[in-house]
N, C-alpha and C positions, 0 to 999 in steps of 0.2 A: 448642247446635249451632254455636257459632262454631269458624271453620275454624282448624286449626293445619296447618303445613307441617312434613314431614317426607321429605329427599330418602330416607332410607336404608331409606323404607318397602318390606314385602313384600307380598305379595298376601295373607299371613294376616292380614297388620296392615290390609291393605285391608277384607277382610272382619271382621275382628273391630270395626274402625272403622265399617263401614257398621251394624253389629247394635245395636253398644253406642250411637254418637252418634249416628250418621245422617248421610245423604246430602242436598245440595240443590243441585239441579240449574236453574240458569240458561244458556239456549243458546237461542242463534240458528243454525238452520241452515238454507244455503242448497243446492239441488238443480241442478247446472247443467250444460248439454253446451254442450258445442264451447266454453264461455267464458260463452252464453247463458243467465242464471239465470233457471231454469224455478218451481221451488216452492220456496218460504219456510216455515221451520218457527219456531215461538216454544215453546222447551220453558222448562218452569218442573215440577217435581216434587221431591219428597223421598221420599229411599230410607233403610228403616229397618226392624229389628227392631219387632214389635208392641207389645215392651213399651216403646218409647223413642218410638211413634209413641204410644202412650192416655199415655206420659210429660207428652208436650208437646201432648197435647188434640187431635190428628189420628185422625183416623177411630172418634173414643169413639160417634156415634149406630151404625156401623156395628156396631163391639163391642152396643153391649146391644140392636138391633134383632137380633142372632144369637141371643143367651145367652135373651133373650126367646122368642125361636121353639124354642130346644132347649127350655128348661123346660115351655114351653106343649105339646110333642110327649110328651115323656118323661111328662106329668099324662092326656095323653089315650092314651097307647099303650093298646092291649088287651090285658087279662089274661089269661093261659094256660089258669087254672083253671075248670074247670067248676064253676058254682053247688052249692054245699054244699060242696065240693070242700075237702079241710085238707091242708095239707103234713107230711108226716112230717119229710122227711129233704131239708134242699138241700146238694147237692154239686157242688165244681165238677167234670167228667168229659168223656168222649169215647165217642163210639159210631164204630165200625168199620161202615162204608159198603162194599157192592161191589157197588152199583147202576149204573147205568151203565157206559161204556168205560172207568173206573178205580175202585182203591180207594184209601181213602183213610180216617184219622180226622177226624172232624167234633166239634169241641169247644165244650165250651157250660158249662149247670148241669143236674145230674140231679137231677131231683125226683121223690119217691116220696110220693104222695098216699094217701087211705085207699082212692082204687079202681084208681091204677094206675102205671105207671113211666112216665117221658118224660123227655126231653133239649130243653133250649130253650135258643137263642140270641138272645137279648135283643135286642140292636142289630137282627136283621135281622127279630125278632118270624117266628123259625119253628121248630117243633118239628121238630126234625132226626129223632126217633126215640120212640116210643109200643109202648104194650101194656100190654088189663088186666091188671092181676095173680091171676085165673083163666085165664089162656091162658101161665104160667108153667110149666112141669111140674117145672123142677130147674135148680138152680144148681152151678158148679163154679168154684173161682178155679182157675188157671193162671198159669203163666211166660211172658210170651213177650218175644221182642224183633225188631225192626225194623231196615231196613237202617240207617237213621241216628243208633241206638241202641248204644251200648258194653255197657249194661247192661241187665238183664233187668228186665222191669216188670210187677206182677200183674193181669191180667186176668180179670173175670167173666162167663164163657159162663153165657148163660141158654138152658135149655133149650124152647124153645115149641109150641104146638100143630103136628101137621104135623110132627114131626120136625126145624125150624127152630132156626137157635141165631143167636143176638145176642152178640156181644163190646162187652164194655164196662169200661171204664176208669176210675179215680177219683184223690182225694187219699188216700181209705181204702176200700182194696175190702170189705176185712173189718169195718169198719163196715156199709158198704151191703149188705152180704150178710146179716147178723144180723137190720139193720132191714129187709130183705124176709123175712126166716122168720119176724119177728115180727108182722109185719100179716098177713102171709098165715096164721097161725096163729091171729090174731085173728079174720081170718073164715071160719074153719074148713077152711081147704082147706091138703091134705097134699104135700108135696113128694117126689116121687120122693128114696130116701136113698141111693141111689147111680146118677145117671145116663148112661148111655152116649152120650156127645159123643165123635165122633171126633176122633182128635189132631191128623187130615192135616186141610189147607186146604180150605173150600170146594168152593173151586176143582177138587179132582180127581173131584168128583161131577160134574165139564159134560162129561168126556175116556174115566171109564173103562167098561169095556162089561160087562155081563153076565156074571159068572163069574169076571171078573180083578178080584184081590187085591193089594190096595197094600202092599208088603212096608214100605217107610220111605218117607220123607220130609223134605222141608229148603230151608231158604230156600238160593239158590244164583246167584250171578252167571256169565253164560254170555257168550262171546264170538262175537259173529255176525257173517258175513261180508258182505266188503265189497259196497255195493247203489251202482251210480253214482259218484257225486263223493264217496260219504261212505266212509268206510276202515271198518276192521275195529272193533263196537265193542263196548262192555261193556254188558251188558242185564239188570237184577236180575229176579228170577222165582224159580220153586219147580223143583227135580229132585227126582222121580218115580222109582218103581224097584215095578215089578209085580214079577209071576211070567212075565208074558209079555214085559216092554219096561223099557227104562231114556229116560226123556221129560222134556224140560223144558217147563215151562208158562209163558210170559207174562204175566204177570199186566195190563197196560195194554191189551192187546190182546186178552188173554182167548181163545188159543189155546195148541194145542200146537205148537212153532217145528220142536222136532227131536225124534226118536223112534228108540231102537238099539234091535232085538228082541233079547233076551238072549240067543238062540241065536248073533245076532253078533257079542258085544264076545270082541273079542282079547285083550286085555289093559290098564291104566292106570298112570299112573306120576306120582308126585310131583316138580316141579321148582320154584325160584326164579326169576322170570323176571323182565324187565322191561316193565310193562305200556305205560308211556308215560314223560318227560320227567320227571314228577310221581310217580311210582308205580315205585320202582328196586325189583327182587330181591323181588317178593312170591310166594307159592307161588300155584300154579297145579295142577293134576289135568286131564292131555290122558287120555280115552277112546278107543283105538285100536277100532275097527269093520270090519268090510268087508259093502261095499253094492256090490253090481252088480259083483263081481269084484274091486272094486280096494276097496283101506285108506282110509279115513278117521280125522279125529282131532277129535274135541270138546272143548273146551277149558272148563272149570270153575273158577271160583274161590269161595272162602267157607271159614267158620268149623271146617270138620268135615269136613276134603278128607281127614284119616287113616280117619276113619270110613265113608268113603263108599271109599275106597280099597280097605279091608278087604275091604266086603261083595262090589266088583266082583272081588275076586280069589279069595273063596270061591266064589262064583257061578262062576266061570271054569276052579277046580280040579274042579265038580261037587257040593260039599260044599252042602247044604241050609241057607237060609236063612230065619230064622222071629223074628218079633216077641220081645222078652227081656219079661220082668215085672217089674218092681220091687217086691219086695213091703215098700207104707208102706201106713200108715194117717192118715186127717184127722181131726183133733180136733173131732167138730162144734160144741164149744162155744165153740173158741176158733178155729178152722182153722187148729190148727198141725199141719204135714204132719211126721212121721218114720216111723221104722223098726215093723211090727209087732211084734218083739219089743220095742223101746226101749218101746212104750206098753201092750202086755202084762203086762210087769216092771217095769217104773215108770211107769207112767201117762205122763199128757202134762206135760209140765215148766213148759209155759207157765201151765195153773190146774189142773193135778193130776187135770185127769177121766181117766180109764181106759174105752178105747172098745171093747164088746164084738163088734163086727162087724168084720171087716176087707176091706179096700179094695184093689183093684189098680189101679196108672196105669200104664199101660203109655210108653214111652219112643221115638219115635219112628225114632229111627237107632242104638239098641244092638240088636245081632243076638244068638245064641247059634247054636254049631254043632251037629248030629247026626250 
């Protein structure tokens, strides 16, 4: 720690100086008004990165009175597993939450034991997500992806007692998929072989009423008006398209913000706009309405504004709108997803099974017209 002078130092050279050597601080200060010295200070310290301070023997009882106390926590933490209990499968994953006033993924390790599935987060010692594996009914991986996502990521809906479905996420969905048919097979219980999971969000089971059919669906950024001091802003959520209403959902708030009865959109149009400073020439989808006489305009942005364009202008010409089919098939040996004919005619390319039932998923935002 002996001091060197350097006039042409910079504040990086300060701080890389305080990390690497260290700081020591000798000072006298004095506190005084009008002239009259009121308090006396006697500073003595040394400023320094941990590893240059346990270097030179400073603060080393501090270091192992810590490293002691985690060790001694991390030997006494409590176990997750129920007595008898054996682990099949640990994985590390994430369960989709949308408990509370938000959703969110909650990421941990998924274990699958011989009696049931769970998600645990070790550090905070809490099982984020549970269920036996008799209250499973059927599984399905899926696509999906997130506003903060570019690409698409597999997901496994579990289907559960109640009607209820769990999203869940891994390093290998198609691993953990195999290893739940095969425990669950182990203790005799059958899996629904093709289950009906709806494609649409949750969420549009809290808003739709009795009778009304959710024609498509899609994650979709909306622009809500200005409230107070705050301007006009961007708000992620899901757009909705009944038979009766074209609606966006909130997803934070867990409402529906704005709602066009299909009998009033006018018309919609694609344009390039500029959202903010940060965001030049992005596409946008304004929804022309009229509410109480006069025009309105809904402003949309996201990934599939030609798609959702389509629909509002078939909608608009009269022409019938109806769910499209995809028709593929799932490998259940392997879960490789293609074409019923591709695995009719040549089996599945991934291990060569040939699947005699076939499968329809339907696609959330392709229409077809009549």
């Amino acid at each position: 720690m002996t001091p060197e002078r350097n006039t042409n130092a910079t504040l990086v050279d300060l701080l890389d100086r305080v990390l690497d050597k260290g700081l020591v601080i000798h000072a006298d200060v004095i506190v005084s008004v009008a002239g009259i010295p009121l308090i006396g200070v006697n500073l003595r310290a040394a400023l320094a990165g941990m590893e240059t301070m346990l270097k030179y023997g400073i603060m080393q009882a501090w270091d192992e009175r810590i490293r002691a106390w985690e060790t001694d926590y991390r030997s006494k933490k409590k176990n997750s597993l129920i007595q008898g209990e054996e682990i099949a499968l640990k994985m590390l994953g994430a369960y989709h939450s949308s408990e509370g006033i938000y959703t969110a993924w909650r990421y941990g390790y998924l274990y699958l034991t011989s009696e049931r599935l769970f998600l645990y987060h070790g550090d905070f010692g809490e099982v984020l997500f549970e269920t036996p594996l008799e209250k499973i009914m059927g599984l399905v991986i899926r696509n999906g992806r997130h506003f903060s996502e570019k690409k698409e990521s597999e997901e496994l809906y579990l289907l559960l007692e109640g009607d209820k479905v769990a999203r869940l996420t891994g390093l290998n969905v198609h691993q953990l998929k195999e290893a739940i048919e095969q425990r669950m097979n182990e203790l005799g219980i059958v899996l629904q072989e093709d289950p009906e999971i709806s494609v649409f969000e949750g969420s549009a089971m809290e808003f739709i009423s009795g009778g009304e059919q959710v024609i498509c669906s899609g994650k979709m950024w909306y622009l809500t008006d200005a409230e107070g001091i705050m301007d006009d802003t961007w708000r992620p959520g899901h757009l909705y398209l009944t038979d009766k209403r074209l609606c966006w959902y909130y997803d934070f708030e867990r409402r529906v913000v704005t709602e066009i009865p299909v009998s009033g959109i006018i018309g919609s149009v694609i344009e390039a706009r500029s959202h903010s400073d940060f965001l030049n020439k992005e596409k946008v989808m304004d929804v022309v309405y009229a509410a109480n006489g006069t025009r309105r305009v809904a402003t949309f942005s996201g990934d599939a504004l030609e798609e959702w364009d389509q629909i509002i202008k078939r909608i608009i010409s009269g022409q019938r709108v109806s769910l499209a089919v995809d028709e593929t098939e799932t490998c259940p040996q392997c879960g490789r997803t293609a074409s019923i004919k591709e695995l009719l005619e040549n089996g599945c390319a991934g291990c060569g099974w040939v699947s005699p039932n076939k499968k329809v998923v339907s696609s959330p935002l392709s229409v077809v017209t009549s």
